[in-house]
Structure formats: C-alpha cells, structure tokens
C-alpha positions as CSV (number, residue, x, y, z in Angstrom):
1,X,0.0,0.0,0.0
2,X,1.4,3.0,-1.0
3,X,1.1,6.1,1.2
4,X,0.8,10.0,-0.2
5,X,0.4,13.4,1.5
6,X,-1.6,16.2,-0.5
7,X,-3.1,19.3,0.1
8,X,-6.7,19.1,0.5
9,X,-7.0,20.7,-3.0
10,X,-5.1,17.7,-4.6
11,X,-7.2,15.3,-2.5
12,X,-10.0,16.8,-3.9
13,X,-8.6,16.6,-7.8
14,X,-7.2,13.0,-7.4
15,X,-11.2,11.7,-5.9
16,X,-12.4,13.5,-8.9
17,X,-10.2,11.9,-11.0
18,X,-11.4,8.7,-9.7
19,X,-15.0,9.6,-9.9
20,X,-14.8,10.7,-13.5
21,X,-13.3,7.6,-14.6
22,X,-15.6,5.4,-12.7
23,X,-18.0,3.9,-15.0
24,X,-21.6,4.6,-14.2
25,X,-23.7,3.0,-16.2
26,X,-25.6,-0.1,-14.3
27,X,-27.8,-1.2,-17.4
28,X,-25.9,-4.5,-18.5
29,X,-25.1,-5.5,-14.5
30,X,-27.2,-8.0,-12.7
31,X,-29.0,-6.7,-9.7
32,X,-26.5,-7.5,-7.5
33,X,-23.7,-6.1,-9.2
34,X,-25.7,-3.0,-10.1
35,X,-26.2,-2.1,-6.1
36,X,-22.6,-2.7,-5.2
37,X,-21.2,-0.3,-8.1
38,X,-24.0,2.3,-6.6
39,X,-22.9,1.9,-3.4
40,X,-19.5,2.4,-4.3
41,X,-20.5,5.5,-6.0
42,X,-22.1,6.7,-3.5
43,X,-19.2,6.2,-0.7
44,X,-16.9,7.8,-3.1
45,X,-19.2,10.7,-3.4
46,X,-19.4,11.2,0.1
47,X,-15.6,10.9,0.8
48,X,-15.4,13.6,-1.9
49,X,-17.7,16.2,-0.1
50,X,-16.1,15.3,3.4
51,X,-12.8,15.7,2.3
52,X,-14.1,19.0,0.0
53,X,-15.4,20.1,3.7
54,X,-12.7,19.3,5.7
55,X,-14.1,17.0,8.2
56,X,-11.9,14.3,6.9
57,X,-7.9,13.7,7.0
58,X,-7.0,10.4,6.0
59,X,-8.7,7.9,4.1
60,X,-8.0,4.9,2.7
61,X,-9.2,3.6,-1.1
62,X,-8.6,-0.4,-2.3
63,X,-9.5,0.4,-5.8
64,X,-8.1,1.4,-8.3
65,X,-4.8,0.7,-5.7
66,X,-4.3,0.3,-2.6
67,X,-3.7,3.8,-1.0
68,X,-3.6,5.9,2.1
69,X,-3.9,9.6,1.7
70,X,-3.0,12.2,4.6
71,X,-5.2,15.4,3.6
72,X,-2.4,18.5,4.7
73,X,-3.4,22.3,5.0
C-alpha cells in the first residue's frame, strides 16, 4: 500500500479523478452487481464532499490501488 500526503486541493482533484473515470452505467449489470457499483459510488461521493469540507484527514481507497492519503493544509 502506498502512502501519499496532498493538500486538500489535490485530494480533492485526485477523488475526482477517480469519480470521472468510474463507469456509471448499471444497465448490463445483474442486480446484485448494479447495487454494489451504486454503493460504491455513492461512498466515493461522500468521501469527496467530506474531504471538499474538511471534516476528513485520511482515508483509505482499495480500488483502483491500494492507497492511504494524509489530507495536509
């Protein structure tokens, strides 16, 4: 696992990154398959807006790689 410090700008541009090049599009899945990529979606949008805020410092992602990212100011 590879471990990074960025600004909280940086954060912010690499979680959009991630989010932009997360595919979205649930109409070939099977049901279960649909709900888990929504629910990843969805947690990645919310780690986005907490980090955006500020009420988070570190998190940790597993995909695309195995990371750990210490938000600096």
């Amino acid at each position: 696992m590879e471990r990074f410090f960025l600004s909280r700008a940086s954060a912010v541009a690499y979680l959009l990154g991630i989010r932009r090049a997360t595919p979205g599009g649930i109409d070939n899945l099977r049901v279960g398959e649909a709900d888990v990529r929504l629910q990843d979606l969805d947690t990645l949008d919310r780690l986005l807006l907490d980090v955006r805020a500020g009420r988070v410092r570190e998190f940790r992602l597993d995909k695309p790689q195995a990371i750990e990212v210490t938000v600096t100011d």
